[in-house]
N, C-alpha and C positions, 0 to 999 in steps of 0.2 A: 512423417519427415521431421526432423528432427534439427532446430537452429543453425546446430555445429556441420548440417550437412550443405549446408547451401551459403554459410556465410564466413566472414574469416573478421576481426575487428575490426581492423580499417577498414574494410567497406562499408560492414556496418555501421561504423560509427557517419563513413560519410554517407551513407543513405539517411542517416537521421538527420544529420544537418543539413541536409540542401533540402528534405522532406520532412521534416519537422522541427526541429529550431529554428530555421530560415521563416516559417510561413506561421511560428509562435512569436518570432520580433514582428514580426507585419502588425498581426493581429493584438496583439499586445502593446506594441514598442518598449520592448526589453521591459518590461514595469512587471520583472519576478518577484520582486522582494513583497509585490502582494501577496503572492502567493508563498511562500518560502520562507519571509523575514523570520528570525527567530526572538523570543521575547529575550531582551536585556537583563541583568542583571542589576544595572543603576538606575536608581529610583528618579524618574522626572518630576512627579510632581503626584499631587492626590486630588480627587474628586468625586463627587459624591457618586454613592451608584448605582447605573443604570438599569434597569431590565437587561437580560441576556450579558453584562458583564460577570468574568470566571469570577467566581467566588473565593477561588485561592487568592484572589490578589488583595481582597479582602485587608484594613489594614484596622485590625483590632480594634486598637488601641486607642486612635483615634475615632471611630466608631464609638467607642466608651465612654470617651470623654465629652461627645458633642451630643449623643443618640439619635446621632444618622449617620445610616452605611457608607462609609466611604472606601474605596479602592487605589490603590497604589498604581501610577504608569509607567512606563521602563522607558530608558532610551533606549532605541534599537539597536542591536549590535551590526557596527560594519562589516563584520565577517562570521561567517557558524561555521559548524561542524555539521554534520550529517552524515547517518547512520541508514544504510537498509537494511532491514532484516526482512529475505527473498527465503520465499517460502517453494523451493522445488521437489515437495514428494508427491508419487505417483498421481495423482487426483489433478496433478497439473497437466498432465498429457493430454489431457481431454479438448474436442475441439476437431474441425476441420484438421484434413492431413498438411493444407499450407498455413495455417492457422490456430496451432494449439493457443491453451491458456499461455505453456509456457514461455511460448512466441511472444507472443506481448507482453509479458515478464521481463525478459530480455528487453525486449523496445522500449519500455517505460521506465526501469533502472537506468537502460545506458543513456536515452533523452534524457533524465532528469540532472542525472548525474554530468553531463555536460553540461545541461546550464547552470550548477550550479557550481561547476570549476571553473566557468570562463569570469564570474566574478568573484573569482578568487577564494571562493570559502571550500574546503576540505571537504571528501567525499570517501566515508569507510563504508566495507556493507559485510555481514553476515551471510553465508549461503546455506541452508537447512535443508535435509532431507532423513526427520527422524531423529536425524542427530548434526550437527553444526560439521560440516562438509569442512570449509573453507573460513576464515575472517581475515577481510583486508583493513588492515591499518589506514587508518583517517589520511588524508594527501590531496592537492591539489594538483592543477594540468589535467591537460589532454594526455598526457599517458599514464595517468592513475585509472581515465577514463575504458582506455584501451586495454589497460590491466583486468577492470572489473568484464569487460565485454570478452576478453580472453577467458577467463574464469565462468561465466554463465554460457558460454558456448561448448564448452565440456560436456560431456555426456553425466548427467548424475550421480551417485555413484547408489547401489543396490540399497533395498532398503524394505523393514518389514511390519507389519502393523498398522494400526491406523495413526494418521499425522500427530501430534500432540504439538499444537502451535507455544502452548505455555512455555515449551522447555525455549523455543526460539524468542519469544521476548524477554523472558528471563536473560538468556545469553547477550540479550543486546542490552537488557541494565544493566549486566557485570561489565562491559565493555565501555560502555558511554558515562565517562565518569562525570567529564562536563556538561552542562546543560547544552544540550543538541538538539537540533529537529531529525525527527526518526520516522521516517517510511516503513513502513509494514506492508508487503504487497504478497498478498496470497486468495487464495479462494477461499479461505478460511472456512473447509474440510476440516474439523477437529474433533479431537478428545474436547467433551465441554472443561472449563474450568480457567480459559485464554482470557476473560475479560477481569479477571481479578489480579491477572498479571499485568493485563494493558492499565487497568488504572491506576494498579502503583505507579505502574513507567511516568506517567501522565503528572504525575505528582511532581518529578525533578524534568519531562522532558515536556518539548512540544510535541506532539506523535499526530501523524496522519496515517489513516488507516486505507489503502488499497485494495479493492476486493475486483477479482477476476470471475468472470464470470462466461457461458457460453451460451445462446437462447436454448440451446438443447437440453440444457439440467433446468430450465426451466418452464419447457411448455414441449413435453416427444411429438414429436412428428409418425402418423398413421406408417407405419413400415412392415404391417403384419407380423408375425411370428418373428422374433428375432431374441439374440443368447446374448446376454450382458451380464460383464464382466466385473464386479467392485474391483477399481486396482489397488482400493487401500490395501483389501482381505485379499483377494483370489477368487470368492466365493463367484460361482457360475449360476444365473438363472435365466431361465425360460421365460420370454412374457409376449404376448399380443394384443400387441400395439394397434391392431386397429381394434379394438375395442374402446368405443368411446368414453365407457363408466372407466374404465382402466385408465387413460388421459386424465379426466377430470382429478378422479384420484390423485394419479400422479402430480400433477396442476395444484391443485390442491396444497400438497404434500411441501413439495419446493416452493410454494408463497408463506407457509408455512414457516419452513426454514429462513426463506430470506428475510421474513420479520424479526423473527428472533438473532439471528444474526446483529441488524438493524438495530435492535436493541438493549444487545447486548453491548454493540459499541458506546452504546449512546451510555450508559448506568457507568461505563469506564471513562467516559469523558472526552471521546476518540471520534472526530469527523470521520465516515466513513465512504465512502466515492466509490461508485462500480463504472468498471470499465470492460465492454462487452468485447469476444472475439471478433464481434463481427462493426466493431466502433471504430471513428474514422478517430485516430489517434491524436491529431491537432486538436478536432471538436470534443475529444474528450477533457484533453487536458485544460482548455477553457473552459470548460464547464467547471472544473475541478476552482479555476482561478476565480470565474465571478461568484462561485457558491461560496469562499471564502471574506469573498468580499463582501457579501449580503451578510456574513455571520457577524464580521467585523462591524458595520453600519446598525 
């Protein structure tokens, strides 16, 4: 089942707010901008630097002159831009039938994307499937909001091969001229070579990286004999599942991948957050706020 079958925007968007931005002011009281603020452009002040401060902010010169590392601080800017680049090819289907990945793709765009137009900062996003579907121009309001939840309620449109994420962050540099925070929310299924695109981004942008996930690509469930299908490829194969070496394998396999994933974000400079189909979507998103806030401290 399919988002666009059961919901229409306004509902959606008010099921988020009485169900999740309602119970993220509780739990938070409004204090996004931990989460969210984007780095300034104006320089506050310098000081020397810490363990775990970005290296980019790094200020030469000064550094040179005294022979200790000192770093540059910004003032925060009172309003950003933001950018998602929503990754919808085929690999997102996956998932419970009430429950795909791309379900909470939807819910995590159109949540965030509200909170971050009710304080007034602009909200554009990219929609990908292989190739750049749709780009909404940067806007504030509750109906820029209703806009993007119109647009990811559509059915996707067809599409062949396996995902190639690079060409989707790529598209969201040519796009975000100004310094913006950029969301990247996908399973990040790809062609390898996406984390050389992410670290350039990272260079001019702040970019949080979103990874979707479902426990099933990560640990199969004993189901005997059953036909699975790559929906990157098409390719059909035969496997039995209750073969326990055949789990482990598997097990194996996708701990495997989610390392490297992991660390591929990491060499580009890019927080990376999973949020599970089957995660209570409040508790996810605070987790997403304290973890930044422990990076920040």
């Amino acid at each position: 089942m399919t988002p666009s079958s059961v919901q229409t925007p306004e509902r959606l968007l008010h099921r988020l707010e009485w169900r999740v931005i309602r119970r993220l002011d509780g739990q938070l009281q409004g204090d996004y901008r931990t989460m969210f603020r984007g780095v300034g452009v104006d320089v506050a002040d310098l000081r020397e630097y810490e363990l775990g401060d970005d290296v980019r902010h790094i200020d030469w010169n000064v550094t040179a002159r005294t022979d200790v590392a000192h770093v540059r601080t910004f003032l925060e800017d009172r309003e950003l831009t933001a950018w998602m680049l929503l990754d919808r090819s085929p690999s997102m289907g996956f998932g419970p039938t009430d429950r795909q990945k791309e379900t909470v793709l939807v819910e995590v765009a159109v949540a965030l994307a509200r909170v971050l137009t009710r304080g007034g900062n602009r909200v554009g996003a990219i929609l990908y499937n292989n190739a750049v579907e749709r780009t909404i121009a940067p806007r504030t309001g509750r109906r820029q909001v209703l806009r993007l939840a119109h647009e990811l309620l559509r059915p996707a449109a067809e599409s062949s091969g396996t995902t190639d994420l690079r060409r989707l962050i790529e598209a969201g540099a040519s796009v975000a001229r100004q310094r913006s925070l950029v969301f990247v929310v996908s399973d990040f299924i790809s062609e390898p070579g996406w984390e050389r695109a992410m670290s350039r981004l990272t260079e001019r942008h702040e970019v949080i990286a979103i990874r979707l996930v479902d426990p099933r690509e990560l640990d199969l469930p004993d189901a005997g004999w059953i036909v699975v299908e790559d929906v990157e490829t098409g390719e059909l194969l035969s496997v039995d599942t209750g073969d326990p070496e055949f789990r482990r394998r598997f097990s194996d396999a996708a701990s495997a991948r989610q390392n490297e994933i992991h660390q591929l974000a990491k060499q580009a400079g890019t927080p990376l957050y999973e949020i599970s189909t089957d995660d209570d979507l409040v508790r996810a998103l605070v987790r997403m706020v304290e973890s930044r806030r422990r990076q920040r401290r």
